[in-house]
C-alpha positions as CSV (number, residue, x, y, z in Angstrom):
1,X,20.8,7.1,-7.4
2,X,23.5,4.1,-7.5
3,X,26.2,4.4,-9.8
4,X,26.3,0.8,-10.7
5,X,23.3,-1.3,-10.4
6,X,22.5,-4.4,-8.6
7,X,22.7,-6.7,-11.5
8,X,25.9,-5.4,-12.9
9,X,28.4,-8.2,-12.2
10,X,30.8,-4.8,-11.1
11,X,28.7,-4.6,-8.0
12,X,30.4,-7.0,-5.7
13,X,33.6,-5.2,-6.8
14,X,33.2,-1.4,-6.1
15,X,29.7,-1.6,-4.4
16,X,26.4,0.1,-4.6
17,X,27.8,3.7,-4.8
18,X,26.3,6.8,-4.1
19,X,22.8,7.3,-2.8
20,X,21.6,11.0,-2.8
21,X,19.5,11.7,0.2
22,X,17.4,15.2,-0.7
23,X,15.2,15.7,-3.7
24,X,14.2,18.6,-4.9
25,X,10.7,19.7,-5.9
26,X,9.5,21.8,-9.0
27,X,10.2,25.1,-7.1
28,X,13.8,24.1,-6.4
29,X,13.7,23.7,-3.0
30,X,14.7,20.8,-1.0
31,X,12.3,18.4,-0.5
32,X,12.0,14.6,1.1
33,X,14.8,12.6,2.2
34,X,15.1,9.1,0.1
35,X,13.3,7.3,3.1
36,X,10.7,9.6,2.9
37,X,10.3,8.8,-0.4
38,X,10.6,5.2,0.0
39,X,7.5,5.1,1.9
40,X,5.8,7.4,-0.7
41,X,6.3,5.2,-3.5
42,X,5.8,1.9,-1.1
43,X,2.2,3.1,-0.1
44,X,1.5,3.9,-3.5
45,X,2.1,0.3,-4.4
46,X,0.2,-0.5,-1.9
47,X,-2.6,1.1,-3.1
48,X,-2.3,0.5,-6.6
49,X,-2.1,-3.9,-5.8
50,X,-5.2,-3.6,-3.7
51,X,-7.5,-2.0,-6.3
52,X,-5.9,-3.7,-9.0
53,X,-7.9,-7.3,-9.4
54,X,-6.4,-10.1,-10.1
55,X,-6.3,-10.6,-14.1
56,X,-7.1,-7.2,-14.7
57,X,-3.4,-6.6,-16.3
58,X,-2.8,-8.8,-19.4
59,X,0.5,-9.9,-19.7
60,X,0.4,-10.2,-15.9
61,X,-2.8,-11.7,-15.2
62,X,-1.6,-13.2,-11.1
63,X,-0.7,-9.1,-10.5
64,X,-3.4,-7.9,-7.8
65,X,-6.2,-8.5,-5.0
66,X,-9.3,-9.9,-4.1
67,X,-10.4,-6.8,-2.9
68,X,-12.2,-5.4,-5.6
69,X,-14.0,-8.8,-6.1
70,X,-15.6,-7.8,-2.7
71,X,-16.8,-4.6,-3.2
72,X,-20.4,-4.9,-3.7
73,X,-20.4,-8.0,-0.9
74,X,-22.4,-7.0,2.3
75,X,-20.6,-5.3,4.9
76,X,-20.0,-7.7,7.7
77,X,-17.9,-9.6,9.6
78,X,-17.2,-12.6,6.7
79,X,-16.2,-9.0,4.5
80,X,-14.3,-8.4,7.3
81,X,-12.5,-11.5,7.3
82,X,-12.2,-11.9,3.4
83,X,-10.8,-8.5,3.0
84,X,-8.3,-9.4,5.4
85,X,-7.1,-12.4,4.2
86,X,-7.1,-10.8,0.5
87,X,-5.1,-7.8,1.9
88,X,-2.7,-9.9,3.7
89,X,-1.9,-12.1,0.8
90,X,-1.2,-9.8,-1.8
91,X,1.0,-7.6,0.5
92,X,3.1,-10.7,1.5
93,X,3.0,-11.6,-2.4
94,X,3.8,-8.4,-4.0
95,X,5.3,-6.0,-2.0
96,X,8.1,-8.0,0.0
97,X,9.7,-4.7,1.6
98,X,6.7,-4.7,4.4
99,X,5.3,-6.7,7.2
100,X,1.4,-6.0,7.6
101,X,1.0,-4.9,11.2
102,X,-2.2,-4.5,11.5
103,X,-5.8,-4.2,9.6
104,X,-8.8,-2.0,11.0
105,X,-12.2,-1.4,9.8
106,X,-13.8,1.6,11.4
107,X,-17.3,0.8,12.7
108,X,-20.2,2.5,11.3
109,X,-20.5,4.9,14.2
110,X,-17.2,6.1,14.0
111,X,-17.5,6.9,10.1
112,X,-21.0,8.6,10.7
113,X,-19.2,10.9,13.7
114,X,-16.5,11.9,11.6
115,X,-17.7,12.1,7.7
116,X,-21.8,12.6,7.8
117,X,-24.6,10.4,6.5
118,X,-22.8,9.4,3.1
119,X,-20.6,7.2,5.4
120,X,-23.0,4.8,5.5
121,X,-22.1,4.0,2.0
122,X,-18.2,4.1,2.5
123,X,-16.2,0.9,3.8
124,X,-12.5,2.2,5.4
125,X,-9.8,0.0,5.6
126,X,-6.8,0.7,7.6
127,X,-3.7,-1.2,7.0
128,X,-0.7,-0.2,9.5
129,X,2.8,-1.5,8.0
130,X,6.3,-1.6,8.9
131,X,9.3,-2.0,6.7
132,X,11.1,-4.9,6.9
133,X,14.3,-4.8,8.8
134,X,13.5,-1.1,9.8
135,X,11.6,0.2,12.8
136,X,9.7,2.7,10.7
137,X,6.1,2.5,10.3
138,X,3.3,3.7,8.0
139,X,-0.4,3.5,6.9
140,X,-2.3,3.3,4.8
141,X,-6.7,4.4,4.5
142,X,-8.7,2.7,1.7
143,X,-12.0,4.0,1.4
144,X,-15.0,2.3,-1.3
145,X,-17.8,3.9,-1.8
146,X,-20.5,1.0,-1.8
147,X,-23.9,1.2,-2.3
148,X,-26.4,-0.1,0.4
């Protein structure tokens, strides 16, 4: 938590002051470190601007993806390639703290190894991230559950 914030003109004078490093949960105990958390509530986003579509909020109808739009399109490569390009551009729009590292779609074969016959009906994304002017990486697994 900073004692002054950003936009307060006393910033540039004393600083960005004190950031505390442990939370606690519920219970009282200790619990993640503020980078941990970081990439907790940057994942989220993630999340939340890929299954938003675009002009589903109101008063901020450019907020969201394609992604949704594509749902129900027919799962090959051109999905492949539209997804990509729709993931890739909202990330680079709306959450500037990452670089998109990479985007994976798990081939039918490996989704009826791992999850049964109902992943037939399931298209996984993975999108592997890294945070900009760190070295730390993290992930991120959409599934949709599509009909055939």
């Amino acid at each position: 938590m900073a004692l002054v914030e950003e936009n307060n003109p006393l910033f540039n004078l004393i600083g960005g002051g004190v950031k505390f490093r442990f939370g606690f949960s519920a219970a009282g105990k200790t619990s993640e470190t503020a980078a941990d958390l970081e990439m907790t509530k940057i994942k989220e986003n993630i999340l939340h601007l890929l299954s938003t579509a675009v002009g589903e909020w109101p008063y901020r109808p450019e907020f969201g993806s394609a992604l949704p739009d594509l749902m129900f399109e027919p799962n090959d490569d051109i999905l492949k390639d539209r997804a990509f390009i729709a993931i890739t551009e909202a990330v680079a729009q709306w959450e500037p703290r990452v670089d998109i590292e990479a985007i994976g779609f798990p081939t039918q074969e490996e989704l009826l190894s791992s999850q049964g016959a109902s992943a037939a009906q399931t298209l996984q994304i993975l999108i592997v991230f890294k945070l900009k002017g760190t070295a730390q990486e993290g992930s991120v697994l959409l599934a949709f559950e599509r009909e055939q």
